[in-house]
C-alpha positions as YAML, in Angstrom:
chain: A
units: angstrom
residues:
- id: 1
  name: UNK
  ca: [-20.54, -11.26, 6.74]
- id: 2
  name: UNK
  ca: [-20.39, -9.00, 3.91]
- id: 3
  name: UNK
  ca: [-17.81, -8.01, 1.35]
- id: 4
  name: UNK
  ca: [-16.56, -3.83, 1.08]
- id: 5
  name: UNK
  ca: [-15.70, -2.50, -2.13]
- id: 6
  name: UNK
  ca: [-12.28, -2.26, -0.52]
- id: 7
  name: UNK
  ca: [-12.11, -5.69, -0.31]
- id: 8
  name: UNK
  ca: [-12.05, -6.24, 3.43]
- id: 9
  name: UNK
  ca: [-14.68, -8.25, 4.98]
- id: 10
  name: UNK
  ca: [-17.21, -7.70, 7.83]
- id: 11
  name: UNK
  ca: [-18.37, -9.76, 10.72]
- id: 12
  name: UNK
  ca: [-19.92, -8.89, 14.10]
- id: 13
  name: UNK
  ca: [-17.39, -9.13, 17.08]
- id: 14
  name: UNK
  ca: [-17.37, -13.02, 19.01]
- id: 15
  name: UNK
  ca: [-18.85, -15.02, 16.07]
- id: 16
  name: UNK
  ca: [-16.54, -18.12, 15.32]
- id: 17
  name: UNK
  ca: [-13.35, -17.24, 12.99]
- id: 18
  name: UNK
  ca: [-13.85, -13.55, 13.82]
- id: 19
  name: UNK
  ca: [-10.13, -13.00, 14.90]
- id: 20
  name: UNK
  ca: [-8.84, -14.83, 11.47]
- id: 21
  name: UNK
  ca: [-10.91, -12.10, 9.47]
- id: 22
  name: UNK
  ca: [-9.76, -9.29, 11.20]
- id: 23
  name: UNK
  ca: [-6.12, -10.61, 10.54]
- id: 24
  name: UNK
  ca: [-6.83, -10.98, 7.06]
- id: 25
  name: UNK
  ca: [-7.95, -7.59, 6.62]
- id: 26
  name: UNK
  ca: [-5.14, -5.99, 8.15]
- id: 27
  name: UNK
  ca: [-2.61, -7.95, 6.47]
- id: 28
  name: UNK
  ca: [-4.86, -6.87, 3.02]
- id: 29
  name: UNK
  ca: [-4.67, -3.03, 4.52]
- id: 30
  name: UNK
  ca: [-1.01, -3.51, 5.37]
- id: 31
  name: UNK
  ca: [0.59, -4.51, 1.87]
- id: 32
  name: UNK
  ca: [-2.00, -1.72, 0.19]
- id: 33
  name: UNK
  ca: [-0.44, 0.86, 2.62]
- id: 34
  name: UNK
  ca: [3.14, -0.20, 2.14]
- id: 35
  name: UNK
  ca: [3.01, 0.14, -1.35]
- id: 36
  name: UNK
  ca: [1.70, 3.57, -0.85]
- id: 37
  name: UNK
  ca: [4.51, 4.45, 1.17]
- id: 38
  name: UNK
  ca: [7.32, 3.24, -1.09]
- id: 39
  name: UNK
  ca: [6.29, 5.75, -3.43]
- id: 40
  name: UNK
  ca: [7.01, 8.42, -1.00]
- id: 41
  name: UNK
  ca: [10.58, 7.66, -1.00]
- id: 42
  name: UNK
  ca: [11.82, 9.87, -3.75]
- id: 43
  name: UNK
  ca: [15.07, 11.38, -3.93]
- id: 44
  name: UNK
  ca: [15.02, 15.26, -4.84]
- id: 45
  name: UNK
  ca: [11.91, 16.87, -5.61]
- id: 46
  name: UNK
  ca: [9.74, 16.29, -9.25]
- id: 47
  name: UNK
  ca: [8.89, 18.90, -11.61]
- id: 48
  name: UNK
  ca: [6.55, 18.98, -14.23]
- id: 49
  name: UNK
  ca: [7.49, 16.56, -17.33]
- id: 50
  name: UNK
  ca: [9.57, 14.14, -15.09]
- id: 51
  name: UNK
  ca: [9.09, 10.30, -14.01]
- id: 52
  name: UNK
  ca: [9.71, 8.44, -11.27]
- id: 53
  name: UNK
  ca: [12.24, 5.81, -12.15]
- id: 54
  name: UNK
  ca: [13.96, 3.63, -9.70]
- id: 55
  name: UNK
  ca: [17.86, 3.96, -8.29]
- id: 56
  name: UNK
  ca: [18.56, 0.14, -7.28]
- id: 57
  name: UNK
  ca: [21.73, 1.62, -5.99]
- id: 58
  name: UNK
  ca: [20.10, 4.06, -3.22]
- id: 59
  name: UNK
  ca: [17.08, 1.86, -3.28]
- id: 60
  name: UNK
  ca: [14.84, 4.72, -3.82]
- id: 61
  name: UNK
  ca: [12.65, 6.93, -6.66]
- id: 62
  name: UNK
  ca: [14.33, 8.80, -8.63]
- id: 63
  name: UNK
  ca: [12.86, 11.72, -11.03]
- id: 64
  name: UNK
  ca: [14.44, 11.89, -14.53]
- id: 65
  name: UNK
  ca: [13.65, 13.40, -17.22]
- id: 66
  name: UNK
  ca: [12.92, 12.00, -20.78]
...
């Protein structure tokens, strides 16, 4: 077993608790990849000088600017 920089584990295929590791790592790359995608749900397009703030009524990004 080793670790990745990523944080997700190795192990060779068959060796005992080899199933629980690979369900570990995709749970890990499933909440890192969800949070990416929640940032892709923006309302309108940005420009330059704006920030993302958050619309709890559409429950989505927002840009507004400052």
């Amino acid at each position: 077993m080793s670790l990745l920089s990523s944080g997700l584990e190795t192990i060779d295929y068959g060796l005992p608790g080899w199933h629980l590791l690979f369900n570990r790592n995709f749970e890990l790359l499933n909440n890192k990849l969800l949070k990416l995608s929640a940032l892709l749900d923006v309302l309108g397009t940005p420009t330059n000088g704006q920030v993302l703030t958050w619309d709890a009524t559409a429950l989505k990004w927002k840009p507004r600017t400052y």
